[in-house]
C-alpha positions as CSV (number, residue, x, y, z in Angstrom):
1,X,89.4,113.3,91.3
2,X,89.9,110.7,94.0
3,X,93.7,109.3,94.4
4,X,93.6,106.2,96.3
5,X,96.5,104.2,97.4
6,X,95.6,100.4,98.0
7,X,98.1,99.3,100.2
8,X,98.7,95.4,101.2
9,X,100.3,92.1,102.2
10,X,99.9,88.8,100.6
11,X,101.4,85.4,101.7
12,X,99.6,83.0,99.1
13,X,98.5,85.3,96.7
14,X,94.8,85.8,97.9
15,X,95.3,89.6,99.1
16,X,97.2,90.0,96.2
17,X,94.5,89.3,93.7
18,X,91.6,91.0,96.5
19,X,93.8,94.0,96.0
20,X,94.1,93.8,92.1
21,X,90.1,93.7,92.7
22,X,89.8,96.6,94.5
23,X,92.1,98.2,92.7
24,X,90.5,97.7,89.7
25,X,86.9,98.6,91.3
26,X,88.1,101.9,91.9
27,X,89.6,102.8,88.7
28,X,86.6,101.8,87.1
29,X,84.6,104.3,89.5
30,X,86.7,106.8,88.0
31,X,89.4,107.3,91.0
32,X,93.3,107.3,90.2
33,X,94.7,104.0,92.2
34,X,98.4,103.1,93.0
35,X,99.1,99.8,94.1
36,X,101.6,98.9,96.7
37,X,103.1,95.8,98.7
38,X,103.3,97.1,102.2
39,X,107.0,97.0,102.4
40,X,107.1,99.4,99.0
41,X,104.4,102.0,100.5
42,X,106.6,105.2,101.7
43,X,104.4,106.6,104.5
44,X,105.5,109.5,103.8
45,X,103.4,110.2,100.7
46,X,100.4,109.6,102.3
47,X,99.4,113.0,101.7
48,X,99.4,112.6,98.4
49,X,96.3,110.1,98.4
50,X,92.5,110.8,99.7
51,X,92.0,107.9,100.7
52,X,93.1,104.7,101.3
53,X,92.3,100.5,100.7
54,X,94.2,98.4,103.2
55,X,94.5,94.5,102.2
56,X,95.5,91.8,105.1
57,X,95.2,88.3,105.5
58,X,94.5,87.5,109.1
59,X,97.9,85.7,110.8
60,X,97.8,83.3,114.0
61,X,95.3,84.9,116.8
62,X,94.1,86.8,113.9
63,X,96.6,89.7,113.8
64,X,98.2,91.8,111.1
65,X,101.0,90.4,109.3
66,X,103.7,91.8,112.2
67,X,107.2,92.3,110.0
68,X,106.0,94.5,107.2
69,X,101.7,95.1,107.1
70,X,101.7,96.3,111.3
71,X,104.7,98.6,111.1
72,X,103.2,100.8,107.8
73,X,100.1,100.4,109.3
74,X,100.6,101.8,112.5
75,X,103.3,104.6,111.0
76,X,100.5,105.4,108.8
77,X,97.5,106.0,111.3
78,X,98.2,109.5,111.7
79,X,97.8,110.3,108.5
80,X,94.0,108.6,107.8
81,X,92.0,111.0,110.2
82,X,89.6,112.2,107.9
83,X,90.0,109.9,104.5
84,X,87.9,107.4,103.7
85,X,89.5,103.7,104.5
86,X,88.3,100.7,103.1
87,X,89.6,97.2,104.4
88,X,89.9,93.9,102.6
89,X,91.2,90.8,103.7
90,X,91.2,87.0,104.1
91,X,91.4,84.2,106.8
92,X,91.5,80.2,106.3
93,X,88.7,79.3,108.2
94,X,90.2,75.9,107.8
Protein backbone atom coordinates (compact mmCIF):
# COMPACT_ATOMS: atom_id res chain seq x y z
CA UNK A 1 0.00 0.00 0.00
CA UNK A 2 1.06 3.53 -0.97
CA UNK A 3 1.76 5.97 2.13
CA UNK A 4 1.77 9.47 0.98
CA UNK A 5 2.50 12.50 2.93
CA UNK A 6 0.87 15.75 1.37
CA UNK A 7 2.81 18.33 2.71
CA UNK A 8 1.84 22.26 2.31
CA UNK A 9 1.51 25.97 2.99
CA UNK A 10 -1.59 28.05 2.79
CA UNK A 11 -1.96 31.80 3.35
CA UNK A 12 -5.77 32.33 2.43
CA UNK A 13 -6.93 29.02 2.66
CA UNK A 14 -6.72 27.98 -1.11
CA UNK A 15 -3.67 25.36 -0.66
CA UNK A 16 -5.33 24.37 2.20
CA UNK A 17 -8.47 23.11 0.71
CA UNK A 18 -6.18 22.02 -2.86
CA UNK A 19 -4.48 19.83 -0.27
CA UNK A 20 -7.70 18.43 1.48
CA UNK A 21 -8.40 17.57 -2.42
CA UNK A 22 -5.54 15.83 -3.03
CA UNK A 23 -5.58 14.34 -0.05
CA UNK A 24 -8.76 13.04 -0.34
CA UNK A 25 -8.07 11.87 -4.18
CA UNK A 26 -5.51 9.65 -2.86
CA UNK A 27 -7.33 8.01 -0.14
CA UNK A 28 -9.96 7.32 -2.40
CA UNK A 29 -7.28 5.59 -4.81
CA UNK A 30 -6.68 3.43 -2.00
CA UNK A 31 -3.20 5.03 -0.70
CA UNK A 32 -2.72 5.84 3.19
CA UNK A 33 -2.42 9.95 3.25
CA UNK A 34 -1.11 12.14 6.17
CA UNK A 35 -1.66 15.67 5.98
CA UNK A 36 0.72 18.27 7.21
CA UNK A 37 1.25 22.15 7.34
CA UNK A 38 4.85 22.61 6.35
CA UNK A 39 5.97 23.90 9.64
CA UNK A 40 4.47 20.46 11.37
CA UNK A 41 6.19 18.05 8.64
CA UNK A 42 9.36 16.42 10.61
CA UNK A 43 11.73 15.72 7.64
CA UNK A 44 12.89 13.30 9.31
CA UNK A 45 10.16 10.72 8.63
CA UNK A 46 10.30 10.99 5.18
CA UNK A 47 11.26 7.56 4.96
CA UNK A 48 8.33 6.60 6.17
CA UNK A 49 6.19 7.77 3.02
CA UNK A 50 6.55 6.55 -0.80
CA UNK A 51 5.79 9.32 -2.07
CA UNK A 52 5.00 12.68 -1.67
CA UNK A 53 2.16 15.78 -2.67
CA UNK A 54 3.69 19.21 -2.19
CA UNK A 55 1.05 22.24 -1.97
CA UNK A 56 2.36 26.03 -2.53
CA UNK A 57 0.85 29.14 -3.44
CA UNK A 58 3.21 31.17 -5.56
CA UNK A 59 4.65 34.33 -3.40
CA UNK A 60 6.09 37.73 -5.01
CA UNK A 61 8.44 36.83 -8.17
CA UNK A 62 6.66 33.63 -7.91
CA UNK A 63 8.73 31.81 -5.19
CA UNK A 64 8.01 29.37 -2.49
CA UNK A 65 6.65 30.66 0.66
CA UNK A 66 10.50 31.44 2.12
CA UNK A 67 9.96 31.11 6.21
CA UNK A 68 8.37 27.75 6.56
CA UNK A 69 7.39 25.91 2.72
CA UNK A 70 11.43 26.56 1.24
CA UNK A 71 13.29 25.48 4.27
CA UNK A 72 11.26 21.78 4.50
CA UNK A 73 11.38 21.77 1.01
CA UNK A 74 14.88 22.08 0.46
CA UNK A 75 15.80 19.89 3.81
CA UNK A 76 13.56 17.37 2.24
CA UNK A 77 15.04 17.08 -1.42
CA UNK A 78 17.36 14.41 -0.52
CA UNK A 79 15.01 12.28 0.46
CA UNK A 80 12.49 12.34 -2.87
CA UNK A 81 15.12 10.62 -5.31
CA UNK A 82 13.12 7.93 -6.54
CA UNK A 83 9.32 8.58 -5.09
CA UNK A 84 6.84 9.80 -6.97
CA UNK A 85 6.07 13.79 -6.35
CA UNK A 86 3.12 15.47 -7.23
CA UNK A 87 2.77 19.30 -7.01
CA UNK A 88 -0.23 21.52 -6.48
CA UNK A 89 -0.46 25.05 -6.05
CA UNK A 90 -2.12 28.48 -6.70
CA UNK A 91 -1.25 32.08 -7.94
CA UNK A 92 -3.54 35.36 -8.12
CA UNK A 93 -3.24 36.09 -11.57
CA UNK A 94 -4.87 39.26 -10.43
Amino acid sequence: MSKIAVIYWSGTGNTEAMADLVANAATAAGASVDKFTASEFNVSSAGDYTGFALGCPAMGAEQLEESEFEPMYQDLRGSLSGKPVGLFGSYGWG
